[in-house]
C-alpha positions in Angstrom: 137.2 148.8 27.9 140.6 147.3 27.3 141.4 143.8 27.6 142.7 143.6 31.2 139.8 145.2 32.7 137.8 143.1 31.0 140.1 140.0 31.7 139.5 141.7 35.7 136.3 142.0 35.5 135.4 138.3 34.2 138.0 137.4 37.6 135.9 139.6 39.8 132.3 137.9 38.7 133.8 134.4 39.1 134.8 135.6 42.5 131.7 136.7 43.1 129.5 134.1 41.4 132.3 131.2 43.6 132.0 133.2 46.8 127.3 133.1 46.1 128.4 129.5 45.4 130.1 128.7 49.1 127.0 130.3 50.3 124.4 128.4 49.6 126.8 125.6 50.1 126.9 126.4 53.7 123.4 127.5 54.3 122.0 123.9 52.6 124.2 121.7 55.5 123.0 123.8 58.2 119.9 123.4 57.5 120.5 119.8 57.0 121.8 119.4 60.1 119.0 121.8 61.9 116.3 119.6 60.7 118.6 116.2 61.6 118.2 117.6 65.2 114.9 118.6 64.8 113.6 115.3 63.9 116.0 113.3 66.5 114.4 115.9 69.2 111.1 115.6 68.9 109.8 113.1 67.1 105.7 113.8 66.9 106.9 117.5 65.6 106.6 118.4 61.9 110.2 117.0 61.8 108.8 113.2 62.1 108.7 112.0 58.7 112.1 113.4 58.2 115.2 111.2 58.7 113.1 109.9 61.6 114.6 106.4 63.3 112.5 103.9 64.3 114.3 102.7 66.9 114.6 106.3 68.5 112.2 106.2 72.2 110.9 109.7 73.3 111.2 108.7 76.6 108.6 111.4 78.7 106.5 109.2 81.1 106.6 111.6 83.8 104.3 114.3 81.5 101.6 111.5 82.9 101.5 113.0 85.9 102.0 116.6 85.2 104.3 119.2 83.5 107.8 117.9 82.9 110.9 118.9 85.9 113.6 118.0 82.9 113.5 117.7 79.4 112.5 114.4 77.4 115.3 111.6 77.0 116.4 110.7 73.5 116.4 106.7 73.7 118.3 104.7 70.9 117.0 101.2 71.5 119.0 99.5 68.5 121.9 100.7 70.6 121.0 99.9 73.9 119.7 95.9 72.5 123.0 95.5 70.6 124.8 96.1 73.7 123.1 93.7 75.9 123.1 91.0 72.6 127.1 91.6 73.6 126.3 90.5 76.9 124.4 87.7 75.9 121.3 89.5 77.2 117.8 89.8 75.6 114.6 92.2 75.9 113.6 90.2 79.0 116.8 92.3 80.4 114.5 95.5 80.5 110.7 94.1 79.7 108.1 92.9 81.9 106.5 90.0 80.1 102.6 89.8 80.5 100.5 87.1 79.1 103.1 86.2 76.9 103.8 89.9 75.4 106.6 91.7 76.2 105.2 95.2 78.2 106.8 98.6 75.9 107.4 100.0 79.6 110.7 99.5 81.0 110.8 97.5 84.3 107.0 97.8 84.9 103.3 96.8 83.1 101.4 100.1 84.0 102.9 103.8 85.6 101.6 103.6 89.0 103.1 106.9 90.7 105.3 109.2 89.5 107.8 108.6 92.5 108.0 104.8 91.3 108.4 105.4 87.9 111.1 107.7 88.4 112.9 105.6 90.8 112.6 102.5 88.1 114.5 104.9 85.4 117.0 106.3 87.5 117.9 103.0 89.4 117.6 100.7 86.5 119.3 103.1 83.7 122.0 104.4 86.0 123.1 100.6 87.3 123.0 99.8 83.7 125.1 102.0 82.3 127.4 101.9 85.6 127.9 97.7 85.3 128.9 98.2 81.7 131.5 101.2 82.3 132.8 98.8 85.3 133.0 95.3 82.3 
């Protein structure tokens, strides 16, 4: 072998051994971000442990009374408590208080029917989020 095919093929394995490179590259942030969504989507899974929120609510009270008509809501509730702080708002905005504890349900102590629970979600999220498009 003369010198320029050996000075060619030294070009074509660092080609090759670059292009391997930008491979793996690519393959280690999608699967990043796959198990980002993962854990954000369902967080009891075997995603759970992994870059897991606290503050993220799986919000699927209707599976209580029977299989679900829509998928589970994805609830941020750092975000949603930040942006009634802005309002000068506090958890008493969205919690029932009950012998002096705050109820984890929104609007209610206990899910009653599926009909009322329901109607609180819809009516309470959707006049949220409408009064603070409209400040």
């Amino acid at each position: 072998m003369n010198k320029d095919n050996r000075i060619m093929e030294k070009e074509r394995l660092l080609l090759i051994r670059a292009g391997i490179s930008t491979v793996v590259v690519f393959l280690l942030i999608y699967t990043v971000g796959v198990l980002k969504v993962a854990a954000l989507s369902n967080p009891s899974g075997q995603f759970a442990s992994y870059l897991a929120r606290p503050d993220v609510i799986t919000i699927d009270t209707m599976a209580a009374f029977g299989k679900l008509e829509r998928p589970p809501v994805l609830f941020l509730h750092d975000q949603h408590t930040d942006a009634l702080q802005e309002q000068n708002k506090d958890c008493m905005t969205c919690h029932l208080s009950e012998n002096e504890r705050l109820s984890p349900k929104l609007k209610r102590l206990e899910d009653t029917d599926s009909k009322a629970v329901m109607d609180i979600y819809h009516n309470n999220c959707i006049t949220c989020h409408a009064d603070m498009l409209a400040a």
